[in-house]
C-alpha positions as CSV (number, residue, x, y, z in Angstrom):
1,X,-10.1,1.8,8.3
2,X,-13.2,1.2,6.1
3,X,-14.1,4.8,6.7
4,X,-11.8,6.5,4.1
5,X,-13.0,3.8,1.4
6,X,-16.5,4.8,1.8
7,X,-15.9,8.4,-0.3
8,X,-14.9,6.0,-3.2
9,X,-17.4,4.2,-3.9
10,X,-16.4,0.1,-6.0
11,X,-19.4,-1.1,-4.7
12,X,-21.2,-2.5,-2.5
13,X,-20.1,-6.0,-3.1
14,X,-16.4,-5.1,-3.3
15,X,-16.7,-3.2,0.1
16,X,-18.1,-6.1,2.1
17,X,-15.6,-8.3,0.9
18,X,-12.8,-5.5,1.8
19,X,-15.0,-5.5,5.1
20,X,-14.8,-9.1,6.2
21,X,-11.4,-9.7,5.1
22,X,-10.0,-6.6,7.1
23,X,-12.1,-8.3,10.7
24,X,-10.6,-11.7,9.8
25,X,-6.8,-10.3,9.3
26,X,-8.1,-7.8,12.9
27,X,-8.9,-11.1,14.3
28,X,-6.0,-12.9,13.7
29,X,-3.9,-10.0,15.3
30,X,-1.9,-9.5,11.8
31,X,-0.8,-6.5,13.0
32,X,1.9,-8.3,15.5
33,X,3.5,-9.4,12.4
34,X,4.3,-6.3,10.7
35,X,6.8,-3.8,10.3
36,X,6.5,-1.0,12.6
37,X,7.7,2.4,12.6
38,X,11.8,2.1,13.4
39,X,11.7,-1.5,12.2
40,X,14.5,-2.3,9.5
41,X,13.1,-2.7,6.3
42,X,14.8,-6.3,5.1
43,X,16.8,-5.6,2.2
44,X,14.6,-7.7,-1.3
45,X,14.9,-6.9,-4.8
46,X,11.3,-6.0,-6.8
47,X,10.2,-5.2,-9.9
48,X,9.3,-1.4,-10.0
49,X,6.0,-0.7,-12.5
50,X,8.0,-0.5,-15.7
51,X,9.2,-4.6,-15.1
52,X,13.1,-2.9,-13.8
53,X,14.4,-4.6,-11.0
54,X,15.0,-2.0,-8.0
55,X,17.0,-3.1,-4.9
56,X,15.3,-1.6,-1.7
57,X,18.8,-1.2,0.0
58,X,20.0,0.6,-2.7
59,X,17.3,2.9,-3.3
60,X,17.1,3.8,0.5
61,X,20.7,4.9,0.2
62,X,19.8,7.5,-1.5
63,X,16.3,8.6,-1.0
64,X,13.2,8.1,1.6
65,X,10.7,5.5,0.3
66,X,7.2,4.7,-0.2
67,X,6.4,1.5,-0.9
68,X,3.0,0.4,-2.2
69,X,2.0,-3.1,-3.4
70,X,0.1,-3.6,-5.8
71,X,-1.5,-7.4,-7.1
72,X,-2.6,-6.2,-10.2
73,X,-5.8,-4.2,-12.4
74,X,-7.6,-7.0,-11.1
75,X,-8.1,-6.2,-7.8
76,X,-10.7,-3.6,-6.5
77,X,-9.2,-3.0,-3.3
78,X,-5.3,-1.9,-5.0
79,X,-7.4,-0.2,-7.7
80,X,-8.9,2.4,-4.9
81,X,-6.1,2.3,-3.3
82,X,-4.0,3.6,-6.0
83,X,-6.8,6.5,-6.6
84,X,-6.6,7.4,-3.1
85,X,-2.8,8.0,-3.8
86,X,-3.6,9.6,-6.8
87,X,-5.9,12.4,-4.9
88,X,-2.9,12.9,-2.2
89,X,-0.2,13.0,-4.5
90,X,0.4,16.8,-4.5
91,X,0.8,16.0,-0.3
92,X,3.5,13.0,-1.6
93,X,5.3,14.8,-3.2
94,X,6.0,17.4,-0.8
95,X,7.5,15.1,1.3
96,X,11.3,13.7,1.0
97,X,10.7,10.3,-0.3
98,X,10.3,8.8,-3.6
């Protein structure tokens, strides 16, 4: 997984932190806890990035989804994630969901 982060470069630092923290999750199988493709999203109410509540049910009635969290400009890791959507966004939205 580190492979794709290494094109966008946050720094050394920031990358072996991303690094350890991605073999500790590995290492405590967090994978077996997740959603997997076919699972049923539970239905939760978020805030969307202009503070407006957004019902996941509701939304889904209506539209694919692609939900992306986000802690906050303080975290190196969202930050390059969010500019790795950036770069594939003419990909995103060819695709059905929202």
């Amino acid at each position: 997984m580190i492979e794709m982060y290494k094109s966008n470069p946050v720094g050394l630092e920031a990358l072996e932190k991303y690094g350890k923290l991605d073999k500790a999750l590995r290492e405590q199988d967090i994978v077996k806890h997740c959603l997997k493709t076919g699972d049923q999203l539970p239905d939760f109410t978020l805030s969307n990035q202009h503070g407006e509540p957004k019902n996941i049910y509701e939304l889904h009635q209506t539209q694919w989804l692609i939900l992306v969290y986000f802690r906050g400009k303080f975290c190196p890791f969202c930050n390059l994630d969010l500019r790795i959507l950036q770069k594939k966004l003419s990909a995103i939205e060819g695709c059905p969901a929202k």
